[in-house]
MIROTI-623070 format. One record per atom (N, C-alpha, C): atom name; x, y, z. Coordinates in pm, 1 decimal, always signed. Example, Ala and Ser with C-alpha at 12.3 -4.5 7.8 and 13.67 -1.06 7.14 Angstrom:
// residues 2
ATOM/N/+1319.0/-569.0/+780.0 .
ATOM/CA/+1230.0/-450.0/+780.0 .
ATOM/C/+1320.0/-330.0/+780.0 .
ATOM/N/+1285.0/-225.0/+708.0 .
ATOM/CA/+1367.0/-106.0/+714.0 .
ATOM/C/+1290.0/+3.0/+787.0 .
END
This chain:
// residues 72
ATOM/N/+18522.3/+31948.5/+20021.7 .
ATOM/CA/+18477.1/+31951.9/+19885.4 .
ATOM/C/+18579.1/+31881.8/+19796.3 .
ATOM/N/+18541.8/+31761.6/+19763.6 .
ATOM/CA/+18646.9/+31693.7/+19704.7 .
ATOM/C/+18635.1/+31722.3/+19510.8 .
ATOM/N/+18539.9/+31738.4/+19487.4 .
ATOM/CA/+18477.3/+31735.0/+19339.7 .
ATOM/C/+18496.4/+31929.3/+19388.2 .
ATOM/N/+18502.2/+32033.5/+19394.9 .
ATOM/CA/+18519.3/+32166.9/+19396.8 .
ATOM/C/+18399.8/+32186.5/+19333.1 .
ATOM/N/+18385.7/+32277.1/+19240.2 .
ATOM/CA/+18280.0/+32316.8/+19207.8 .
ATOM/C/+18163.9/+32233.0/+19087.0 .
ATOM/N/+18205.1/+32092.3/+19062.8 .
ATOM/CA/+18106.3/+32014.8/+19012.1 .
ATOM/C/+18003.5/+31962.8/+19160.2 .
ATOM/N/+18101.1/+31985.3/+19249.2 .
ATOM/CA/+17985.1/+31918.2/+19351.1 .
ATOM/C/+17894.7/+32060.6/+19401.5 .
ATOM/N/+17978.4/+32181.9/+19373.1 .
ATOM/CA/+17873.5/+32305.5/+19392.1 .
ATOM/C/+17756.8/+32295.7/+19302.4 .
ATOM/N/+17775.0/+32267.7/+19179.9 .
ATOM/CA/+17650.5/+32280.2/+19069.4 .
ATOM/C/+17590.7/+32129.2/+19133.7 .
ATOM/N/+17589.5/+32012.2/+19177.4 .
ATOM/CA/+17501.6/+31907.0/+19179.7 .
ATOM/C/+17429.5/+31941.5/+19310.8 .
ATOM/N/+17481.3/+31972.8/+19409.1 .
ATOM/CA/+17364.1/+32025.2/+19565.7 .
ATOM/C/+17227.0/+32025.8/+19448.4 .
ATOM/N/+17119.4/+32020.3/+19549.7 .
ATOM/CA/+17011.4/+32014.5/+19480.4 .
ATOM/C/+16921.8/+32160.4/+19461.3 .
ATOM/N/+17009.8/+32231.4/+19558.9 .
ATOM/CA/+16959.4/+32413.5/+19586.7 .
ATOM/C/+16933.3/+32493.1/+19432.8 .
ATOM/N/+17081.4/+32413.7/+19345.8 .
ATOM/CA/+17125.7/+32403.2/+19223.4 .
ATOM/C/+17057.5/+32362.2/+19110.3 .
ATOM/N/+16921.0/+32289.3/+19137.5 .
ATOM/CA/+16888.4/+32153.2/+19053.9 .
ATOM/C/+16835.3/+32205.2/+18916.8 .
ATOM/N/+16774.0/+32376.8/+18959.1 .
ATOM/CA/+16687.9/+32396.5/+18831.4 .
ATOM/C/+16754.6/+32521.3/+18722.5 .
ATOM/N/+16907.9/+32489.7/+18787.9 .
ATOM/CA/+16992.1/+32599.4/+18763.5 .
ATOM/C/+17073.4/+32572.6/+18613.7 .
ATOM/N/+17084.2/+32630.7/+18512.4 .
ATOM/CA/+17104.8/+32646.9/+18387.8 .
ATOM/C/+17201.9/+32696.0/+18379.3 .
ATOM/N/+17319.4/+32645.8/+18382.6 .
ATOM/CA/+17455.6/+32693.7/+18409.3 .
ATOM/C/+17537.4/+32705.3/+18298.0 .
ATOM/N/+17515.1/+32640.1/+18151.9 .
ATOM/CA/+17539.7/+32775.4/+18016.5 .
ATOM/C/+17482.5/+32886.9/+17995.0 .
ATOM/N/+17301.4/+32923.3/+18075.2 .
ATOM/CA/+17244.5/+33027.8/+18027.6 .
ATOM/C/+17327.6/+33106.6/+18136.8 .
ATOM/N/+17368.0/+33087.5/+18253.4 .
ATOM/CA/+17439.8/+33131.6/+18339.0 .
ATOM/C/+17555.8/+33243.1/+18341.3 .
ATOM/N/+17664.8/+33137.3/+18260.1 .
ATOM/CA/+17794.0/+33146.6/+18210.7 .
ATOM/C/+17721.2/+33302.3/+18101.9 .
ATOM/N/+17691.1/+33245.8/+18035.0 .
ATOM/CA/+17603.0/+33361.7/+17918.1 .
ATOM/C/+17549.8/+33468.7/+17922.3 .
ATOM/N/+17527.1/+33499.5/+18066.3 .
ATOM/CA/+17475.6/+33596.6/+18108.0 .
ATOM/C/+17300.2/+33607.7/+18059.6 .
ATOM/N/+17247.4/+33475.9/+18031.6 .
ATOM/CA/+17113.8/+33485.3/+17966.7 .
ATOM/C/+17010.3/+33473.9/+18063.4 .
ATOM/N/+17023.9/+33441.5/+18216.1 .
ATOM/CA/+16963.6/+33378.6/+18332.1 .
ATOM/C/+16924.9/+33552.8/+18403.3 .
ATOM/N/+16785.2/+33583.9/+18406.4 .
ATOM/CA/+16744.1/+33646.1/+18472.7 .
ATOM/C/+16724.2/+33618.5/+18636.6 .
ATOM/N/+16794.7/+33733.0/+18702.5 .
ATOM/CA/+16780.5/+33714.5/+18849.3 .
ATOM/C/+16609.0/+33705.7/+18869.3 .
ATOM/N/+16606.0/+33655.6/+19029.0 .
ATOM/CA/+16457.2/+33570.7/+19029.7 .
ATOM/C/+16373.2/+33753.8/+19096.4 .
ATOM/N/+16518.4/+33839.9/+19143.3 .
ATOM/CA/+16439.9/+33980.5/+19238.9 .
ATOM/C/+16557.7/+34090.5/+19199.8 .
ATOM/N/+16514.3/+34196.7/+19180.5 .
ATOM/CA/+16652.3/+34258.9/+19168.4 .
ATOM/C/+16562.0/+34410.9/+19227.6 .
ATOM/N/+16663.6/+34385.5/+19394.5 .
ATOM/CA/+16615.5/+34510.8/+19470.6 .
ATOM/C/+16639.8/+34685.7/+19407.9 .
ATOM/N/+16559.1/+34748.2/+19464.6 .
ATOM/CA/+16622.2/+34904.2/+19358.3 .
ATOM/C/+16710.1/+34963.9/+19466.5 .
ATOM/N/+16798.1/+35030.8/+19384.5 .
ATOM/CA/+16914.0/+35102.8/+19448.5 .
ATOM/C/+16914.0/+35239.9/+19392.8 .
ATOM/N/+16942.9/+35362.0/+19478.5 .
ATOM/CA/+16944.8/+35469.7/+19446.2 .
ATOM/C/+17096.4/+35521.7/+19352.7 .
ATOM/N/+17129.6/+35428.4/+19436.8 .
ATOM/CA/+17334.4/+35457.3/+19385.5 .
ATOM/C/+17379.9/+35371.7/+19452.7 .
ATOM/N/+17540.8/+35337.9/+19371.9 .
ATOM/CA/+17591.8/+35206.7/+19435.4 .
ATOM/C/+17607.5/+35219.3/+19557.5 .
ATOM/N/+17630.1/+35329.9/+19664.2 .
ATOM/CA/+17624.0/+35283.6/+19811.8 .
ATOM/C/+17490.2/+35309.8/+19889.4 .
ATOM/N/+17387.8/+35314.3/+19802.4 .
ATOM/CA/+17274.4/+35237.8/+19884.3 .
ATOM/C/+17268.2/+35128.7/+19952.6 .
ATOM/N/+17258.7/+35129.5/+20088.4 .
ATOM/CA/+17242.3/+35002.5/+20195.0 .
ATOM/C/+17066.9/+34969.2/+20207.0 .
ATOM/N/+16994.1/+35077.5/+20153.6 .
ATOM/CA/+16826.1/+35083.8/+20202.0 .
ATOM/C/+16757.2/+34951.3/+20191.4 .
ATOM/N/+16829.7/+34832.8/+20132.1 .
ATOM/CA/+16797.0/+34705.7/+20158.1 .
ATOM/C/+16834.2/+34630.9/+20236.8 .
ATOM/N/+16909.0/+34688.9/+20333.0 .
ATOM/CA/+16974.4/+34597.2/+20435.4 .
ATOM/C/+16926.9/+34623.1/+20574.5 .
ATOM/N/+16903.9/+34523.2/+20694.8 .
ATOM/CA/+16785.0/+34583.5/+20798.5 .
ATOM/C/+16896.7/+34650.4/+20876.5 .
ATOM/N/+16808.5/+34738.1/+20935.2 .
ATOM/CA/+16864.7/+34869.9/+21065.8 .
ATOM/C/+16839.3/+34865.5/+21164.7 .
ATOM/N/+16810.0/+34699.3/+21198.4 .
ATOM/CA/+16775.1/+34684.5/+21346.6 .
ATOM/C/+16868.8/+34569.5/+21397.4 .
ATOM/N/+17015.1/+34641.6/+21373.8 .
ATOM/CA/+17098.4/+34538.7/+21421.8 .
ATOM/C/+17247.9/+34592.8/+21478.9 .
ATOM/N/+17249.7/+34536.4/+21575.3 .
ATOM/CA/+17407.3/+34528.9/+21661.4 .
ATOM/C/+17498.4/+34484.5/+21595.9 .
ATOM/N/+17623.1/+34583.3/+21580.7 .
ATOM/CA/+17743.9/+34556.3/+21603.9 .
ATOM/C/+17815.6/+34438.3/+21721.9 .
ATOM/N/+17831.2/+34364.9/+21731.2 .
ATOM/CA/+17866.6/+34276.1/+21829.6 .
ATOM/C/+17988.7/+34357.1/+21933.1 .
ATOM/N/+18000.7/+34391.5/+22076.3 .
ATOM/CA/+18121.7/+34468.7/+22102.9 .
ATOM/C/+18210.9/+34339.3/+22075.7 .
ATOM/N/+18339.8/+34428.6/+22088.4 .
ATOM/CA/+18463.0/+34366.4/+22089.6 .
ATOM/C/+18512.4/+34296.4/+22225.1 .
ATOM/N/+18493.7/+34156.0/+22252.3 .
ATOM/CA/+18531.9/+34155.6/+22400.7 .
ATOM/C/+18664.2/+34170.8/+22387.8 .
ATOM/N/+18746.2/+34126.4/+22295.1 .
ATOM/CA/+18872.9/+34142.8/+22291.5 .
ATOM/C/+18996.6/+34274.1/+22319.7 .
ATOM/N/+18911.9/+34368.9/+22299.7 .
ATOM/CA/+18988.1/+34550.1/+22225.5 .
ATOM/C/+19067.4/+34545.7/+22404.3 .
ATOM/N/+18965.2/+34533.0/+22523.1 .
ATOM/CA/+19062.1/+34572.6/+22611.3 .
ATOM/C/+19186.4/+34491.8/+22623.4 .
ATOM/N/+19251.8/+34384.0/+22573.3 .
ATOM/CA/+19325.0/+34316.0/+22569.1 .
ATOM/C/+19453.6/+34334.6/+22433.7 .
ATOM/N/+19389.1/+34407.7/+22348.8 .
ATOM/CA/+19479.4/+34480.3/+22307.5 .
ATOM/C/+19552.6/+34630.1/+22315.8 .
ATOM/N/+19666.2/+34600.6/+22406.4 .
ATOM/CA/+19716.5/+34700.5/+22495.7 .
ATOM/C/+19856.5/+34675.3/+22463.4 .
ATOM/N/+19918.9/+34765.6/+22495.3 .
ATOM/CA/+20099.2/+34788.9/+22502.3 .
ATOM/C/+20165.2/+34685.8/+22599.0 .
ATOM/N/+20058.4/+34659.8/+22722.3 .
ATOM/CA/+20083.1/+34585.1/+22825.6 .
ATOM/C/+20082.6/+34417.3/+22732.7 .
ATOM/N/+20011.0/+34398.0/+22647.2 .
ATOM/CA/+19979.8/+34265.9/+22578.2 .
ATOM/C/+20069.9/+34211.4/+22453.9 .
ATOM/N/+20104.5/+34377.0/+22378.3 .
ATOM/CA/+20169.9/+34341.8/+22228.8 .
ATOM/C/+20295.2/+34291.4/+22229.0 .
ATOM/N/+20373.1/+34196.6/+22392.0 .
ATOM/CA/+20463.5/+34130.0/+22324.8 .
ATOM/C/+20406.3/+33963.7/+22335.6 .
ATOM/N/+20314.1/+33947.1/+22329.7 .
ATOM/CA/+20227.5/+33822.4/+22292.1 .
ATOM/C/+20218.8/+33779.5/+22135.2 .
ATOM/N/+20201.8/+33893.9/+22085.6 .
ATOM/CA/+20195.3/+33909.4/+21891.7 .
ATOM/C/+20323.0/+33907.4/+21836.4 .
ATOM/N/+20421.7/+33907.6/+21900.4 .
ATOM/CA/+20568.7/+33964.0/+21827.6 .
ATOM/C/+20599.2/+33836.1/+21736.6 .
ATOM/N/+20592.2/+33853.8/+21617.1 .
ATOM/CA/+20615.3/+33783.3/+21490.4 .
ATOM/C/+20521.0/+33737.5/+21465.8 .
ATOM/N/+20430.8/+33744.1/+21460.2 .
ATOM/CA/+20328.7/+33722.3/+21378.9 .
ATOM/C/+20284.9/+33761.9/+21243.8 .
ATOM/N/+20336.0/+33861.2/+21251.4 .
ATOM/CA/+20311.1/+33981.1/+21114.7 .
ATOM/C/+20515.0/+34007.8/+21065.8 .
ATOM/N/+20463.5/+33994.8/+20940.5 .
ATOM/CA/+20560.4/+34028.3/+20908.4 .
ATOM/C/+20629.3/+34181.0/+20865.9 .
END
C-alpha cells in the first residue's frame, strides 16, 4: 500500500462511500444486527471448529531451550 489509506478509500468496494458523512457520523449502517448485551455472540454461527493445535505437543520442557531469547 503505497498511497495508505487514499488508496483504501479509491478500491471500488469504496466507490459509493461518503467519507465526510462518514467522518460525521451521518452514514447509516446498511444492517445493524440486535444484541441482547454487549457479549452477545447470537450472531455469530455455532457450527464451527476450533482448529486443534498441531503444535501444543511440541511445546514441552523437553523443547523450551529452542525459544531461549526470544522474549524478553
Amino acid at each position: 500500500m503505497k498511497l495508505g489509506v487514499a488508496e483504501i478509500k479509491r478500491h471500488p468496494f469504496f466507490a459509493k462511500t461518503n467519507w465526510q458523512r462518514l467522518e460525521k457520523k451521518l452514514t447509516q449502517a446498511p444492517y445493524i444486527p440486535t444484541v441482547e448485551d454487549p457479549f452477545d455472540v447470537s450472531n455469530y454461527e455455532t457450527d464451527w471448529e476450533v482448529p486443534a493445535n498441531e503444535h501444543a505437543a511440541l511445546n514441552t520442557a523437553a523443547t523450551a531451550h529452542l525459544f531461549e531469547g526470544f522474549s524478553s
